[in-house]
Residue, then its C-alpha position, 0 to 999 in steps of 0.5 A: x922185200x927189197x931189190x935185192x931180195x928179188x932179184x937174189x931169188x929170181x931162178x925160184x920166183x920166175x918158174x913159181x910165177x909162171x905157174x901162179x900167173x899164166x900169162x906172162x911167158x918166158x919172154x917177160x921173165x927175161x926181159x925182167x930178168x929179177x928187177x922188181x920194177x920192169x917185173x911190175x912192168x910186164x905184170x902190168x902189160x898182161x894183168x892190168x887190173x889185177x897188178x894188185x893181186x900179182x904184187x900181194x902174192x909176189x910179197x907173200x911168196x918172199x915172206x914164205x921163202x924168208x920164214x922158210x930160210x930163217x927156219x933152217x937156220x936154227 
């Protein structure tokens, strides 16, 4: 996943987020607003020791929404 594959999924991702990683509230969504790094930022305020996880699971939903696209295409 790159910048902007992040930021080009961002309205899907934040509300998925928020599910998966109850602690970062709609204030850290906007103030991340779809760039990776700030996103990091803010995962790394609230989960510190866990930023591992967030950014593992943040790279395994990109890979289901790629397969999930590319599948639709054909």
């Amino acid at each position: 996943m790159n910048a902007e594959q992040f930021k080009g999924k961002w309205t899907q991702f934040k509300g998925e987020a928020k599910r998966q990683w109850g602690k970062l509230t709609d204030d850290d969504m906007t103030e991340a607003e779809g760039n990776y790094d700030k996103f990091l930022g803010r995962v790394q305020e609230r989960y510190g020791d866990k930023k591992e996880d967030v950014m593992k699971w943040t790279n395994d939903w990109f890979d289901k929404q790629s397969t999930a696209h590319s599948g639709q295409q054909r």
